[in-house]
C-alpha positions in Angstrom: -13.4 -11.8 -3.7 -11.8 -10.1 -6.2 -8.0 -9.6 -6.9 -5.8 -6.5 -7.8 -3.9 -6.8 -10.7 -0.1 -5.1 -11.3 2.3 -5.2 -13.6 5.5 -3.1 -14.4 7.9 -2.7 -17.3 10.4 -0.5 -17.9 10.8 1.4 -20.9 13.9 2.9 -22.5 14.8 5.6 -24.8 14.0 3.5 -27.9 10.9 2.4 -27.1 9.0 5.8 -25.8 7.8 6.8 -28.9 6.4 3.3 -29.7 4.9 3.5 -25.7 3.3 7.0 -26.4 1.9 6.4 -29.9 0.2 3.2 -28.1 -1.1 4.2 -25.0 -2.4 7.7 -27.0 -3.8 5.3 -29.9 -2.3 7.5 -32.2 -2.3 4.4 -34.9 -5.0 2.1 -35.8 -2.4 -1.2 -36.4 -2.0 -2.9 -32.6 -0.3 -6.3 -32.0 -2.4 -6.8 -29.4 -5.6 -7.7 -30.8 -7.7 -8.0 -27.3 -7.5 -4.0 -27.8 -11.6 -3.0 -28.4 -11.1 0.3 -30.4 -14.6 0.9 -30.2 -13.9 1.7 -26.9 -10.8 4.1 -27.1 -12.8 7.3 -26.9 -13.1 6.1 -23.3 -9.9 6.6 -22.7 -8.7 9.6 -21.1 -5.4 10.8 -19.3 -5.3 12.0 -16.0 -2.1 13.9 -16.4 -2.3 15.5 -19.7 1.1 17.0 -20.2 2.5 14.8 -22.1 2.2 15.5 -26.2 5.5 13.8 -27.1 6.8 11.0 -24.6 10.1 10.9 -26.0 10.6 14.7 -26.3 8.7 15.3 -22.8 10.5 12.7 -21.1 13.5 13.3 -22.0 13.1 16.8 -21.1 12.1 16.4 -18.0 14.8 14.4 -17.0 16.9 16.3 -18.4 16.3 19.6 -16.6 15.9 18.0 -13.0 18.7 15.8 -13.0 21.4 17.0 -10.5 24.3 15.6 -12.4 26.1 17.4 -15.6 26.7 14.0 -17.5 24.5 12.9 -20.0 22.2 9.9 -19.8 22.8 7.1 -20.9 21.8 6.0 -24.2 20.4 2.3 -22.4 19.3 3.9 -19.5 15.7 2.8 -17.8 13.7 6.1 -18.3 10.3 5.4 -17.2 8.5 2.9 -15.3 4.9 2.0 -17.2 2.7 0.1 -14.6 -1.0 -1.5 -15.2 -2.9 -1.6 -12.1 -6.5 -2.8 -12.6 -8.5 -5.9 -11.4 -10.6 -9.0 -12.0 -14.1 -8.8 -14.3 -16.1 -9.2 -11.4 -14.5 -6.7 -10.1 -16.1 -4.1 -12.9 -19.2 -6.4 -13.5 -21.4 -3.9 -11.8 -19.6 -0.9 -11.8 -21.5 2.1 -13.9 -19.9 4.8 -15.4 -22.7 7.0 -13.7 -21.3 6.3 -10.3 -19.5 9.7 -9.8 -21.6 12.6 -8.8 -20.9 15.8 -10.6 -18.8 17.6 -8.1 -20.0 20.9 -9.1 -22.8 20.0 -7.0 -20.5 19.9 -3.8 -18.8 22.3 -2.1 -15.2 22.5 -1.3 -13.4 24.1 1.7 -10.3 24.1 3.5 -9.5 25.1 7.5 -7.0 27.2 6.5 -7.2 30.9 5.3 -6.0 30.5 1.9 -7.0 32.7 -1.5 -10.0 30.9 -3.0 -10.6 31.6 -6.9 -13.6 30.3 -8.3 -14.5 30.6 -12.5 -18.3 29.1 -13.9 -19.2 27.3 -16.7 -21.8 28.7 -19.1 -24.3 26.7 -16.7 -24.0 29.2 -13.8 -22.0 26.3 -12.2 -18.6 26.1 -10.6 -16.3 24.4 -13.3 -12.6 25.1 -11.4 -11.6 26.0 -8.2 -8.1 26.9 -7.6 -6.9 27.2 -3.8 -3.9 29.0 -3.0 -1.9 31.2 -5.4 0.7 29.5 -8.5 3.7 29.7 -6.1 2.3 29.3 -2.9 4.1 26.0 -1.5 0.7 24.4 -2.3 -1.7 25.1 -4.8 -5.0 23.1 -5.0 -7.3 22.8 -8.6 -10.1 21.0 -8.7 -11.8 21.3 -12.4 -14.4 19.6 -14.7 -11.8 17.3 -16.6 -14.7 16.5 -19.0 -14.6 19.9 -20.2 -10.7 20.5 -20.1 -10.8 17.7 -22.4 -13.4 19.1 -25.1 -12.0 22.6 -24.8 -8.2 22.1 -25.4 -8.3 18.9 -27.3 -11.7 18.7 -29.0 -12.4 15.1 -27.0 -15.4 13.7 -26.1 -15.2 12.1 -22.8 -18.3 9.6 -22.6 -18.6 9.2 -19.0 -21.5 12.1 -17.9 -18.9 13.3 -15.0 -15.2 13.8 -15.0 -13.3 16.0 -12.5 -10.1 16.2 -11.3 -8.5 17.5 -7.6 -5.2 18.2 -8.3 -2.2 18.6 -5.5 1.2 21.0 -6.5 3.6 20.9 -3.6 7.0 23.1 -3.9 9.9 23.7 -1.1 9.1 22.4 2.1 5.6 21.3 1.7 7.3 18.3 -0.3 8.2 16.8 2.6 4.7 16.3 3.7 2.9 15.1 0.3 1.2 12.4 2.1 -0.4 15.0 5.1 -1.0 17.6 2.3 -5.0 17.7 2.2 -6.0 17.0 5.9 -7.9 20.4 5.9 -9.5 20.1 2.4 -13.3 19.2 2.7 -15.3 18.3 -0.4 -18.8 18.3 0.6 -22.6 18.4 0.2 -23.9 20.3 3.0 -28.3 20.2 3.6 -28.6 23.9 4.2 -32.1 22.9 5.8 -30.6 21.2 8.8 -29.2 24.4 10.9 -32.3 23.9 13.5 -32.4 28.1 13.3 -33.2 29.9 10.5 -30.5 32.8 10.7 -28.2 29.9 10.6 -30.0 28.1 7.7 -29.9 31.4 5.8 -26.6 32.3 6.5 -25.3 28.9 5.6 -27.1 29.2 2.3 -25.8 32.2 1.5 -22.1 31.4 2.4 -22.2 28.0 -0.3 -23.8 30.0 -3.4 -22.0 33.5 -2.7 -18.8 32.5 -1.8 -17.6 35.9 -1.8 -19.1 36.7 1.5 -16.4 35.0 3.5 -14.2 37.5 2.6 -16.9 39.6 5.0 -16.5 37.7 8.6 -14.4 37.7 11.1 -12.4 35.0 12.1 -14.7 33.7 15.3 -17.3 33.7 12.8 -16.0 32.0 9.6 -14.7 29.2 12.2 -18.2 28.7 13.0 -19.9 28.4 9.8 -17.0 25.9 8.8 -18.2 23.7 11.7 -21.5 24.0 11.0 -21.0 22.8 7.4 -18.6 20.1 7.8 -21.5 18.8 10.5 -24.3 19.0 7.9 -22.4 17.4 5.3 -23.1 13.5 5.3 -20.8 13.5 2.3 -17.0 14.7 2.5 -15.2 13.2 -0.9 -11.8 14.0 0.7 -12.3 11.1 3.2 -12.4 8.4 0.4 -8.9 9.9 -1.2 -7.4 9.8 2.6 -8.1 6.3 2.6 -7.1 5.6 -0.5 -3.7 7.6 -0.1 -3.5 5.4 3.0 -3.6 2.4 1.5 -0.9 3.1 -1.4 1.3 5.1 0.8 3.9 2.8 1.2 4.4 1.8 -2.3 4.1 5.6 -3.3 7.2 6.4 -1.0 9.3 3.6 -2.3 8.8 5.3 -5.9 9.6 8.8 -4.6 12.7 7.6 -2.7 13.8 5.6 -6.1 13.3 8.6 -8.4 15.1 10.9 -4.9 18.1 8.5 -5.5 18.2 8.5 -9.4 17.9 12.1 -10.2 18.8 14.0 -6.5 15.8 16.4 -8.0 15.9 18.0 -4.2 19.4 18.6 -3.9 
C-alpha cells in the first residue's frame, strides 16, 4: 500500500522571491541537489498567474484585505504545501494515461451560454460555460497549448487540459456543490437502438449549435440519452476527489475567511 505524502511551510515576505525563482527554476544553482533538471521541462503550473510571487502576492493581499493597516513586515504570507506519494506509488503510472479531452464531450443540465473556439485541427481546444460575470463561469482548455502559445513551453506529456471553476457572490457559498450538473463525457452515438435517435445524437455532439434549435422537452431528452450512452463521465472522478479533500479544503478557506475578511 502506498502512503500520501504532505508537507507545509510557510513563507514570508523575504523569502517569496527566493520561493518563486525556485519553484519556476528561474536559476540553474539549487541547494538541493536531488533536483533532476533534466526533468524541469516537465514541470508545469496549474495556475499560471503568477509572473512575480513577491509582486503578485503582495498584491493580492493587498487589494482583498478588509482592513486599512498595512501588513506586517513578518507576517506569514503564503502557505507552500508538497503533496505527493511513495515510488511505488508512480512506478507504473504513464504520462499517456490521460485521454485527450477534446475527444469528449462536455455538458451541463442547466441552460447556460455555451462558447466553443477549435484548434487548427478542427478540434475543440476551449470551452467556456457561462458568461465572465455570471456567478459561475466554467473553462475547460487544452493547457498544453496555453502553455506553447503564451509562453513558448513545451509541455512533454501528449495531453494536458484544464477544467477550471470561477465562483463570484453567492455561488461562493456552494464551491463544493458547484459542478453537480457538469458532465464530461464520451457518448457511443451507435447505441440509440433507433436510428433518428442515433442521427440526431450525432449531430447534436459535432454541431453543437443545433441546441440552440430545440425546445425544452426535447433538449431534456437528448441530455438523457447521452449521459446513458456515455460509459465515461470525467466529472465523477473530480466529485470524488473533491469529496475526499473537502474537509481540509474548508479549513483553508475558513483560515484565509478569518485572515483577510475577503467576503465582508
Amino acid at each position: 500500500m502506498s502512503f500520501a505524502v504532505a508537507r507545509m511551510q510557510k513563507v514570508k515576505s523575504g523569502n517569496l522571491v527566493g520561493v518563486g525563482n525556485h519553484n519556476q527554476r528561474n536559476t540553474d544553482n539549487h541547494s538541493n541537489k536531488d533536483i533532476d533538471v533534466e526533468r524541469s521541462h516537465l514541470n508545469y503550473d496549474l495556475v499560471n498567474r503568477t509572473e512575480n510571487y513577491k509582486r503578485d502576492i503582495e498584491q493580492f493581499i493587498n487589494d482583498n484585505k478588509s482592513s486599512s493597516r498595512a501588513v506586517r513586515k513578518d507576517a506569514v504570507l503564503i502557505n507552500e504545501w508538497i503533496i505527493t506519494s511513495d515510488n511505488p506509488f508512480f512506478k507504473d503510472k504513464d504520462d499517456k494515461e490521460i485521454d485527450d479531452l477534446s475527444d469528449y464531450y462536455a455538458m451541463t443540465d442547466k441552460a447556460v451560454k455555451k462558447t466553443i473556439f477549435y484548434g487548427r485541427n478542427g478540434k475543440p481546444e476551449t470551452k467556456y460555460f457561462g458568461v465572465r460575470d455570471s456567478n459561475r463561469f466554467i473553462r475547460i482548455y487544452n493547457k498544453k497549448q496555453e502553455r506553447k502559445d503564451n509562453a513558448d513551453v513545451e509541455v512533454m506529456s501528449e495531453h494536458l487540459w484544464r477544467v477550471e471553476i470561477e465562483l463570484k457572490r453567492d455561488m461562493v457559498d456552494y464551491w463544493n456543490d458547484c459542478f453537480n450538473d457538469l458532465h464530461i463525457l464520451k457518448p457511443d452515438w451507435t447505441s440509440p437502438e433507433k436510428l433518428n435517435e442515433q442521427a440526431m445524437v450525432y449531430m447534436l455532439i459535432h454541431e453543437e449549435g443545433k441546441w440552440g434549435e430545440l425546445n425544452k422537452r426535447t433538449k431534456y431528452k437528448y441530455k438523457k440519452i447521452i449521459k446513458e450512452i456515455s460509459p465515461i463521465d470525467l466529472t465523477e472522478i473530480m466529485k470524488l476527489t473533491l469529496r475526499e479533500n473537502e474537509k481540509q479544503l474548508q479549513k483553508q478557506i475558513d483560515f484565509w475567511h478569518r485572515e483577510f475578511r475577503f467576503w465582508e
